[in-house]
N, C-alpha and C positions, 0 to 999 in steps of 0.2 A: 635552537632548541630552547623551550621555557622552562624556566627552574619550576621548583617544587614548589615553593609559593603563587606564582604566576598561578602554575595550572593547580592548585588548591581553590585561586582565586576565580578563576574562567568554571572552574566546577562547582564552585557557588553560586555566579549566576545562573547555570544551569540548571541547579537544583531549586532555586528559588523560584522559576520562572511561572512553573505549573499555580502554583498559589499566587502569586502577582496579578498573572496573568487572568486568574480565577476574579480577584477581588478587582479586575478592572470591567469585566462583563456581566458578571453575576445579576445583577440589579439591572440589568438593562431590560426596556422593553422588547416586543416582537419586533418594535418600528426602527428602535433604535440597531437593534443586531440589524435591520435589514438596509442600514443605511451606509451611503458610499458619499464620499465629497466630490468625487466626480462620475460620469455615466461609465468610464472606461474602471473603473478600483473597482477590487473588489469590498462587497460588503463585510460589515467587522464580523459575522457569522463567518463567512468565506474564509479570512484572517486565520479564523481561531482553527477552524477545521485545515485550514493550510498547515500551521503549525505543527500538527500534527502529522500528518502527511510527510512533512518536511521530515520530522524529527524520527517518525519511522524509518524513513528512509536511510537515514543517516546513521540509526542506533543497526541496521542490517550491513552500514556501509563496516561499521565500526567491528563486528563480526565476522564478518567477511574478513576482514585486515589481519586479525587474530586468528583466523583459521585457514587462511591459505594464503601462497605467498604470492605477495605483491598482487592483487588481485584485479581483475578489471572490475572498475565499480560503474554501474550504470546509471546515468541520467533519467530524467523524467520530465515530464513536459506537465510543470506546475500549473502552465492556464487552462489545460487539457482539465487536471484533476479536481480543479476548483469548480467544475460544471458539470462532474459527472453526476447521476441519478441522485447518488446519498443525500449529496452536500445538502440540499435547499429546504428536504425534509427531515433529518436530523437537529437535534438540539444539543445546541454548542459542551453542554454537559458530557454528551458521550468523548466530544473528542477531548474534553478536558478531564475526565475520566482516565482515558488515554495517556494523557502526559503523566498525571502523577503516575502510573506503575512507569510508564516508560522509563521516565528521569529518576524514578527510582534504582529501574535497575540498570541504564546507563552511569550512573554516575558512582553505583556499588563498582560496576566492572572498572571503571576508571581509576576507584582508590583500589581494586585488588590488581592490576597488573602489574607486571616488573616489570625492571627495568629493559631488558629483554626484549618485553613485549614492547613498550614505548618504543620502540626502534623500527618496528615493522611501518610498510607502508604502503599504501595501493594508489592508481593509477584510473583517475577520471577523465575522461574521454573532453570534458572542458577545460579543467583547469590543471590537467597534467597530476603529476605526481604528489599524493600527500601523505600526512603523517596524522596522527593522533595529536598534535599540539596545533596541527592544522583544523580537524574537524570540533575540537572545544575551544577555540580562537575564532570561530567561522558561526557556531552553534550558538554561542554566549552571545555573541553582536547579532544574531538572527532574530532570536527572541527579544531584546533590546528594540529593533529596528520595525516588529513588527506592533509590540505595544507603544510605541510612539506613534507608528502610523494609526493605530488606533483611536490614539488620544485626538488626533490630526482630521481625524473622520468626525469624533463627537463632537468637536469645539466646532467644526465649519459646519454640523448641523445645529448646533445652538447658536451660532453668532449670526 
């Protein structure tokens, strides 16, 4: 279980992410969003619109957990959704649009639950049984993991 600092601190980067994340795409061009470091990655468009994806997912897992018990929470086939219709012709704005209300009001429910509620936990069909110190321990290194891969996509098409 992480103390109350810990998970202050995991809800930080949370909260931070959506404008990070903002001020690391903003200024890119068409060329550059549509650019990958290898033929199999996805493009940083892809990325951003993942993230989101992701993060919905996750903010429904998070409800789920809080509203029935022990719940099954279900998987998604992320290479699947990175190719459906929307992705290629939306503009990364919408999904970053997306995060800030999201992590807003993720991160409101996280400082209102009790202690209570932090106890509850659901049951993912891959990685078994979790908890709410699981999905902001999991979520925080998400975001992290994929602005890196970002930075890793622009440097190998400038270098």
């Amino acid at each position: 279980m992480l103390s109350l600092e810990e998970r202050t601190h995991l809800m930080q980067k949370i909260s931070a992410l959506p404008k990070t994340l903002a001020g690391a795409v903003n200024e890119l061009s068409e060329a550059q969003l549509q650019t990958r470091s290898i033929e199999t990655e996805w493009t940083v468009a892809q990325i951003v619109h993942h993230i989101a994806d992701s993060h919905m997912n996750s903010y429904i897992r998070t409800k789920l957990m809080l509203t029935e018990a022990h719940p099954a929470l279900r998987p998604y086939n992320q290479e699947a959704w990175a190719k459906t219709p929307e992705i290629a012709p939306t503009p990364i704005e919408a999904s970053l649009t997306i995060l800030r209300g999201l992590h807003q009001r993720w991160i409101t429910l996280f400082e209102n639950m009790s202690d209570e509620d932090w106890q509850r936990t659901g049951h993912h069909p891959e990685i078994g049984d979790i908890t709410f110190d699981d999905i902001l321990t999991i979520y925080a290194r998400h975001g992290e993991e994929h602005l890196e891969q970002i930075q890793r996509v622009l440097a190998a098409q400038a270098g």
